[in-house]
C-alpha positions as CSV (number, residue, x, y, z in Angstrom):
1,X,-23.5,36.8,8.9
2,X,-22.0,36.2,5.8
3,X,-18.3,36.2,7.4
4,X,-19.1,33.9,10.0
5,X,-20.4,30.9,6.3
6,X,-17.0,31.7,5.4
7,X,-15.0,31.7,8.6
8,X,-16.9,28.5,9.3
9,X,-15.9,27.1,5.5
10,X,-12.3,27.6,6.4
11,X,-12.6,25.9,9.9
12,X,-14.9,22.9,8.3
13,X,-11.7,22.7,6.0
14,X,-9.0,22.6,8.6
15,X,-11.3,20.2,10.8
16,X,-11.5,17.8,7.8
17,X,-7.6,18.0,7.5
18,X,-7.2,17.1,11.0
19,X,-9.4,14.6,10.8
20,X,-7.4,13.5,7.6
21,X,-4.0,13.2,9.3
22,X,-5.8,11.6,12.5
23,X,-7.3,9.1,10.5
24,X,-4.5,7.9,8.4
25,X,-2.5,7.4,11.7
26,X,-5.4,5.6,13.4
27,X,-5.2,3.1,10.2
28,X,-1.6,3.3,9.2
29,X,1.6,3.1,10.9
30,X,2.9,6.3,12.6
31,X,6.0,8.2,11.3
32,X,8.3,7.2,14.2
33,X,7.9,3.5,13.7
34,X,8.0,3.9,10.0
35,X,11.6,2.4,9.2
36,X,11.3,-0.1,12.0
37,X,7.8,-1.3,10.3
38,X,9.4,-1.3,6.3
39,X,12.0,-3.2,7.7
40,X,10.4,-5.7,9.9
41,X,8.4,-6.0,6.8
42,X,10.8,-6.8,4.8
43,X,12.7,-9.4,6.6
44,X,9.5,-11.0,6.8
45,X,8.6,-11.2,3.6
46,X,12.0,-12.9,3.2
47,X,11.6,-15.5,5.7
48,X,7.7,-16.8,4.0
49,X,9.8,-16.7,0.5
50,X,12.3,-19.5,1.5
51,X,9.5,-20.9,3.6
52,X,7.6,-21.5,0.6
53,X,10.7,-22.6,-1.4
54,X,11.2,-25.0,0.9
55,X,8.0,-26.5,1.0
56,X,7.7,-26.4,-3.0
57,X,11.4,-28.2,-3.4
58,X,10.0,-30.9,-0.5
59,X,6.7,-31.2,-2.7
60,X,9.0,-31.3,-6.4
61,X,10.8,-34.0,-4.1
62,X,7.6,-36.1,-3.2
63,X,6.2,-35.6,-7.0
64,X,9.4,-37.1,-8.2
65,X,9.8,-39.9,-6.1
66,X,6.1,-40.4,-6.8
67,X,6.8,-40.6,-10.6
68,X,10.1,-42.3,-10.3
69,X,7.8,-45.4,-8.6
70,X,5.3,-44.9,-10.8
71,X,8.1,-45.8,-13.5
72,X,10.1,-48.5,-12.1
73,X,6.6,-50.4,-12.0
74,X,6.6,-49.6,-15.6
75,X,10.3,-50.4,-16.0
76,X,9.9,-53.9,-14.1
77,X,6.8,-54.7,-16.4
78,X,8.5,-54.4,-19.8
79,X,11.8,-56.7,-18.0
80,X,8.8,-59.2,-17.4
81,X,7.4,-59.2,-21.2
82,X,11.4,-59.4,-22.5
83,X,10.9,-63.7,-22.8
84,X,8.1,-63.4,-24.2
85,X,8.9,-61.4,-27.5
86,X,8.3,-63.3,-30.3
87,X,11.0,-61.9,-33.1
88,X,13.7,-59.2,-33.2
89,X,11.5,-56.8,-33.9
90,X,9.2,-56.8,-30.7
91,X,12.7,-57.5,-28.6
92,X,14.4,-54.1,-29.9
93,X,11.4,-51.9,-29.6
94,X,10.9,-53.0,-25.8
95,X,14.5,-53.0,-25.3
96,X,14.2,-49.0,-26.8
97,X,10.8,-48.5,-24.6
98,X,13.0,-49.8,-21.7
99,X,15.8,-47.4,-22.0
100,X,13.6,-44.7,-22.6
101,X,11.8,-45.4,-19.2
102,X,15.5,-45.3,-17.8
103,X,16.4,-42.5,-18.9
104,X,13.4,-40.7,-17.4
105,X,14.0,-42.2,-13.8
106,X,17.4,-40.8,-14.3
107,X,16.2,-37.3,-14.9
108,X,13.8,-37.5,-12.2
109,X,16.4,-38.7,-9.5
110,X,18.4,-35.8,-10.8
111,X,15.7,-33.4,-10.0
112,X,15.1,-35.1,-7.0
113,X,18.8,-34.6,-5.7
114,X,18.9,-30.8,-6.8
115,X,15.6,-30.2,-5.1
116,X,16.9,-31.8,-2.2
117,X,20.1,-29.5,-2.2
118,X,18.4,-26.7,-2.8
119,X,15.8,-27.4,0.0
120,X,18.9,-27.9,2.2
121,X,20.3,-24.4,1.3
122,X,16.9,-22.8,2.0
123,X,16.7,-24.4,5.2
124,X,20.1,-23.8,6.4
125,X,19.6,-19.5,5.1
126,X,16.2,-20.1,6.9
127,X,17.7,-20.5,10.3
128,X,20.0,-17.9,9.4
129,X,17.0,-15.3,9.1
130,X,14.9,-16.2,11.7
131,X,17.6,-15.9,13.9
132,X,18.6,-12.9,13.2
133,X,14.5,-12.0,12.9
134,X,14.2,-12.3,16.7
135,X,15.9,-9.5,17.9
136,X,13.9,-7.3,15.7
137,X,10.9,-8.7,15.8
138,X,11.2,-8.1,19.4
139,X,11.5,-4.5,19.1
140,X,8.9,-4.5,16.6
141,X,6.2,-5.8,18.9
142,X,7.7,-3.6,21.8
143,X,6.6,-0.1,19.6
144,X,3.8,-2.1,18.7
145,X,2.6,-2.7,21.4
146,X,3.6,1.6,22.2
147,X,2.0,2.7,19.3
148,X,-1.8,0.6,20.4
149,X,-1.4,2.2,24.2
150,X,-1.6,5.4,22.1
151,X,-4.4,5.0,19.6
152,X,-7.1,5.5,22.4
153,X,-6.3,9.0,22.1
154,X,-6.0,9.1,18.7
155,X,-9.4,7.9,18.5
156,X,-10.4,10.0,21.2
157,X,-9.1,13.2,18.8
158,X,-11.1,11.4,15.7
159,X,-14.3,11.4,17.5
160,X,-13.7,15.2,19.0
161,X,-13.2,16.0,15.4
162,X,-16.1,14.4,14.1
163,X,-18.3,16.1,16.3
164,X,-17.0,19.7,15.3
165,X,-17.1,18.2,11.8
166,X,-20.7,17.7,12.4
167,X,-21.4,20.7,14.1
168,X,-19.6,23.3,11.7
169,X,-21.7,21.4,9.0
170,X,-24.9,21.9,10.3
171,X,-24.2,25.5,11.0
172,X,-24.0,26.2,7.1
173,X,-26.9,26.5,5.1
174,X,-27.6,23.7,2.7
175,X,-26.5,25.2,-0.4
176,X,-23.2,26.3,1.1
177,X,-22.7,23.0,2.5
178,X,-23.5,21.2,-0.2
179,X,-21.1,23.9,-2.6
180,X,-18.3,23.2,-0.3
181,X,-18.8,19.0,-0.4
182,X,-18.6,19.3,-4.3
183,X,-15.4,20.9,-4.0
184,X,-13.9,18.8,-1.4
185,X,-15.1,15.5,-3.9
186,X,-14.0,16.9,-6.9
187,X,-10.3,18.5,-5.4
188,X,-9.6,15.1,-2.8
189,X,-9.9,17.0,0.1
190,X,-9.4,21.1,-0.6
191,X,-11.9,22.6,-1.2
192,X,-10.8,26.3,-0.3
193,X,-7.8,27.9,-1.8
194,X,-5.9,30.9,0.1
195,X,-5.1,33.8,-2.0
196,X,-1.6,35.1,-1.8
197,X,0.7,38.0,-3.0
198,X,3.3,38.2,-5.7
199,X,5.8,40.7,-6.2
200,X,6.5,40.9,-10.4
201,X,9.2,43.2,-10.1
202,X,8.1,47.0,-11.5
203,X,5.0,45.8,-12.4
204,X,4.0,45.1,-8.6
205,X,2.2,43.3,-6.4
206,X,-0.8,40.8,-7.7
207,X,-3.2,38.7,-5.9
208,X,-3.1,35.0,-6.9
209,X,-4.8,31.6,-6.1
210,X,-2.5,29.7,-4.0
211,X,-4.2,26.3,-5.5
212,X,-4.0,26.9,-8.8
213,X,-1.9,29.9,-9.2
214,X,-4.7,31.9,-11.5
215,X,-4.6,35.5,-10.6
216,X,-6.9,36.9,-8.5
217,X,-8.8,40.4,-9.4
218,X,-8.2,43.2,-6.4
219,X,-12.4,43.1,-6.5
220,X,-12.5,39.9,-5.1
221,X,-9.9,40.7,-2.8
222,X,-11.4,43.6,-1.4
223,X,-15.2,41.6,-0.9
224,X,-13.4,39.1,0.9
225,X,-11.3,41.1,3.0
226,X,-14.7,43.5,3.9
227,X,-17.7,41.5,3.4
228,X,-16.5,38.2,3.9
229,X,-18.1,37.1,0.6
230,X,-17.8,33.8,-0.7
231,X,-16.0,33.6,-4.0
232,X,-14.0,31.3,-6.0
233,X,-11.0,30.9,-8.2
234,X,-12.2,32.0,-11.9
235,X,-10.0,29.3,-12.6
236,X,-10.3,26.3,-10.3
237,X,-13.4,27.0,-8.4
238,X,-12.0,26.9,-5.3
239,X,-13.5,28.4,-2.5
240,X,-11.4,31.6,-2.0
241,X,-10.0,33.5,1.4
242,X,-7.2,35.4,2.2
243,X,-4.9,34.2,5.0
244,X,-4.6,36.5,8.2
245,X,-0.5,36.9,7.6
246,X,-2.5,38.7,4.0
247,X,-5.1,40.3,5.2
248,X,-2.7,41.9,7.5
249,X,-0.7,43.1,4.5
């Protein structure tokens, strides 16, 4: 009886692996379209940034041209109050206040023409990209479109899973099952460690913890290997078996 908790811990475990890896390629993007997906990615990504660069250089455009108005009213005001200075005074600090405003319009034109050039540049690399974007965003949505006709199965395999998940769980008593979902919390996802042999030269052969590489006492061994007792790591706490290609040994 007590073999069959542990046999079942160890399947519960490899169940919950499965149903790791099936999950992560139900939600993520499979190995073989991997490089195809970093890549598509990538050119992307390049194609929004000079998207947005040229939107921004057409909006630094409109904000200076929107200034630059905003100024020559300005500018035409202060030509409009030159005759009626009355000394030399008021005429050079409006004839200052006019070159100032000058000067300003000058700078903003001179923003206004790099923005334009640069918005020109991004525009012209922009065609650039997206033509060469088509081809492999083509065979992007091709695998796509490969990798969805799969997933039905996948899922199919998640739910088959989830049911021996279920079932293996339910077969434990609640102490043991509740043990065992500690572990698995506390360790992301391995909660059982196998125990291995090492060969120390003369000194010979010792049991170890394959998680945490603690040695294992031949005690434990041998009430594992006989009674199927469940025992863990004096080190990690790890749920402990031994491996058939070990018990074999």
């Amino acid at each position: 009886m007590t073999q069959s908790h542990l046999d079942k811990i160890i399947s519960l475990q490899e169940v919950l692996d499965h149903l790791a890896e099936a999950r992560e390629r139900l939600e993520g993007i499979p190995d073989w379209m991997r490089e195809l997906h970093e890549e598509h990615s990538e050119r992307l990504a390049e194609i929004e940034k000079l998207e947005a660069q040229v939107e921004q250089t057409r909006l630094d455009r409109r904000n200076a041209e929107g200034s630059i108005a905003d100024l020559q009213e300005k500018l035409k005001r202060y030509q409009e109050q030159i005759n009626t200075v009355q000394n030399q005074r008021e005429y050079g600090a409006l004839l200052q206040e006019i070159d100032t405003v000058k000067k300003e319009i000058r700078t903003l034109e001179e923003q206004g023409f790099e923005a334009m050039e640069v918005r020109d540049e991004a525009e012209k690399s922009l065609v650039e990209k997206r033509e060469a974007f088509h081809e492999l965003n083509e065979r992007y949505q091709a695998e796509l479109a490969k990798w969805e006709a799969e997933k039905p199965d996948v899922e199919k395999e998640v739910a088959r899973l989830e049911a021996r998940r279920k079932e293996l769980e339910e077969e434990l008593p609640l102490p043991l099952r509740s043990q065992f979902q500690r572990l698995y919390e506390r360790f992301d996802g391995r909660a059982t460690a196998a125990i291995k042999t090492i060969q120390r030269g003369a000194r010979g052969q010792f049991w170890h913890c394959d998680a945490c590489n603690y040695r294992v006492r031949p005690q434990v061994v041998v009430q594992i290997r006989t009674q199927g007792s469940i025992l863990q790591c004096d080190s990690c706490k790890r749920i402990l078996f031994v491996p058939d290609e070990e018990a074999e040994g």
